[in-house]
ROVEX-964868 format. One record per residue (C-alpha): residue number from 1; y, z, x; chain. Coordinates in Angstrom, 2 decimals. Layout:
N
    i       py       pz       px  ch
  NUM        Y        Z        X   A
...
END
This chain:
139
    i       py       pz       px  ch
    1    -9.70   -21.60   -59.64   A
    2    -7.76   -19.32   -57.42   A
    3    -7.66   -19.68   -53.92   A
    4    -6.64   -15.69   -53.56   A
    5    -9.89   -14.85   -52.73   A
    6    -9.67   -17.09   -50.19   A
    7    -8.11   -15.19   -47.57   A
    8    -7.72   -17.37   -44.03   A
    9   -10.12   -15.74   -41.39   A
   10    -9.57   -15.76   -37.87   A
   11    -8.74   -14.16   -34.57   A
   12    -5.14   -14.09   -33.78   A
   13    -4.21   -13.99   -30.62   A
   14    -0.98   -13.27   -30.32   A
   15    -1.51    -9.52   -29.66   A
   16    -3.71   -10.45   -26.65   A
   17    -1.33   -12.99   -25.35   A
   18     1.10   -10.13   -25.69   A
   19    -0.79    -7.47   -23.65   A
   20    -1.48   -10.30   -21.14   A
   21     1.64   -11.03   -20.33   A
   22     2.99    -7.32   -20.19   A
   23     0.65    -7.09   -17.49   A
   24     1.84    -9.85   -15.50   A
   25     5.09    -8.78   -15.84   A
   26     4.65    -4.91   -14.53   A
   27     2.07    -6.08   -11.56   A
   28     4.88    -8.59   -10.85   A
   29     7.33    -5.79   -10.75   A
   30     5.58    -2.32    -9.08   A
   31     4.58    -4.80    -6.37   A
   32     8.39    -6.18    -5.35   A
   33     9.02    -2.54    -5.41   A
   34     6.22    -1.65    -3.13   A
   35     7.78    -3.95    -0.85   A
   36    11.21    -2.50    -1.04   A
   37    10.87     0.72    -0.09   A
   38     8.96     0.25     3.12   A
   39    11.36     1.22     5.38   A
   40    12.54    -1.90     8.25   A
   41    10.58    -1.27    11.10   A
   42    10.47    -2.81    14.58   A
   43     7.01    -2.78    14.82   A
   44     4.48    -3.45    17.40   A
   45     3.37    -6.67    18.59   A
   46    -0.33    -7.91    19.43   A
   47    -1.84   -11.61    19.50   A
   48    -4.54   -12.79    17.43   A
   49    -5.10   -13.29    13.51   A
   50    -4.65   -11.63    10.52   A
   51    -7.92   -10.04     9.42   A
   52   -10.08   -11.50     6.60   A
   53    -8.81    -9.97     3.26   A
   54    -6.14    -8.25     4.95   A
   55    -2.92    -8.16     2.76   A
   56    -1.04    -5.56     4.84   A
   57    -1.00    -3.34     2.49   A
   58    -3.28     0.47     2.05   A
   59    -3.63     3.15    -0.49   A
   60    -1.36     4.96     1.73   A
   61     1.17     3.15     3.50   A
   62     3.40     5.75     6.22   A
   63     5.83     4.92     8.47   A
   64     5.94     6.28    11.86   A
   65     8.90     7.07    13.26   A
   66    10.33     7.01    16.96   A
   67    11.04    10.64    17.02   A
   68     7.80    11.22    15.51   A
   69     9.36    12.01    11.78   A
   70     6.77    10.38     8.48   A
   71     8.50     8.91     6.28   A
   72     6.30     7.73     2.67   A
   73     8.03     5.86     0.27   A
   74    11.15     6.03     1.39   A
   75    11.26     9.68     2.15   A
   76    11.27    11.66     5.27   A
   77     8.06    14.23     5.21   A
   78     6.67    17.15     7.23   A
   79     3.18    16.26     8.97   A
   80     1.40    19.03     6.86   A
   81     2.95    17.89     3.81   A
   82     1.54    14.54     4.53   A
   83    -1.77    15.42     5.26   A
   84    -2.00    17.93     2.42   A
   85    -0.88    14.03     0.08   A
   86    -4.02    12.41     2.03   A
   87    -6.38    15.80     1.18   A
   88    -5.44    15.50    -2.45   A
   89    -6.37    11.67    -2.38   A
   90    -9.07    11.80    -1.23   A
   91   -10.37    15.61    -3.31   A
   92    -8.89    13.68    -6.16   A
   93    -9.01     9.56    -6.24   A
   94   -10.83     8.01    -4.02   A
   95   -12.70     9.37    -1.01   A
   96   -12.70     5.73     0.10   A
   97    -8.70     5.93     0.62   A
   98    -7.14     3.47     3.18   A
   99    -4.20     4.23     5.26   A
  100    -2.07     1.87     6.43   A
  101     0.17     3.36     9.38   A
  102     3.82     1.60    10.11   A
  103     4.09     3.01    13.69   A
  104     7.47     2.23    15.54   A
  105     7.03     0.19    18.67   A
  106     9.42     2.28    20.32   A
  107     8.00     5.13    19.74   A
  108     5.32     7.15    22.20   A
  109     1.66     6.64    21.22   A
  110     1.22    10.70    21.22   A
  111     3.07    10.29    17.59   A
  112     0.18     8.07    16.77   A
  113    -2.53     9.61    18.42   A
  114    -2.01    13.08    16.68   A
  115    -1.07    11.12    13.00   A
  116    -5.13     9.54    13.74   A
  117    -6.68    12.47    14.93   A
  118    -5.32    14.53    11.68   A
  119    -6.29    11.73     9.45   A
  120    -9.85    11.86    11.20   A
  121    -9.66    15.61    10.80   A
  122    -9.16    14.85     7.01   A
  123   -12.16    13.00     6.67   A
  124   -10.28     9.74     6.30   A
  125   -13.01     6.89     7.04   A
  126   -10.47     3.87     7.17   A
  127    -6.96     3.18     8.83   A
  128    -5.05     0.18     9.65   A
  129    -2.45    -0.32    12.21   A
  130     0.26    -2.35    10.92   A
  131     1.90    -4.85    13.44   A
  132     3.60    -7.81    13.88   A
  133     2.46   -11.65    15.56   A
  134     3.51   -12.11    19.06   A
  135     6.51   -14.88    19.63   A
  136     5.90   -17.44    21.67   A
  137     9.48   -18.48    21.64   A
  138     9.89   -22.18    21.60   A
  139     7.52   -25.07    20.79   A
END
């Protein structure tokens, strides 16, 4: 007899294994990126812990300049042109949206103070402060 008819049934996996790793690979990728356009910032300092689940990172993530200037992934914005980014967000996405603000310690706090009260304005439920361990200096 012929073993034609026989045809050898299974599930290959390959494909999978394929997709699989393709995902690794661009997760790997978009989130070095993420981290290399966040502009160097002297930020400010506070004691205490990082928070439970907290992995410094938002939906949003602005820096806040000295001068008072935005800057979101690498580029230098107007305040209204941020906040209209944060209206569409949250119209479009995710009403839920988290921002995570980069504020420079140098800076005054009425930067910050106006940057929360739009957000607040915007209906943005969530924000995080970003900031930086205090050194002890020395052991």
């Amino acid at each position: 007899m012929n073993d034609v008819g026989h045809a050898h049934e299974g599930f290959d996996m390959t494909p999978m294994i394929d997709v699989v790793m393709l995902l690794i690979i661009f997760f790997l990728v978009t989130s070095q990126f993420s981290q290399m356009i966040r502009t160097p910032l002297d930020l400010p300092q506070q004691d205490g812990q990082q928070a439970e689940g907290a992995d410094n990172s938002g939906d949003i993530i602005v820096d806040l300049l000295a001068n008072g200037s935005i800057t979101l992934e690498g580029e230098t914005i107007s305040m209204d042109a941020f906040m209209a980014i944060v209206a569409s967000e949250l119209l479009h996405n995710d009403p839920n949206t988290e921002v995570l603000i980069r504020p420079e310690r140098s800076g005054p706090a009425i930067h910050l103070n106006t940057l929360v009260s739009r957000l607040s304005k915007a209906g943005v439920r969530a924000y995080r402060i970003a900031t930086t361990p205090v050194d002890r200096g020395g052991s």
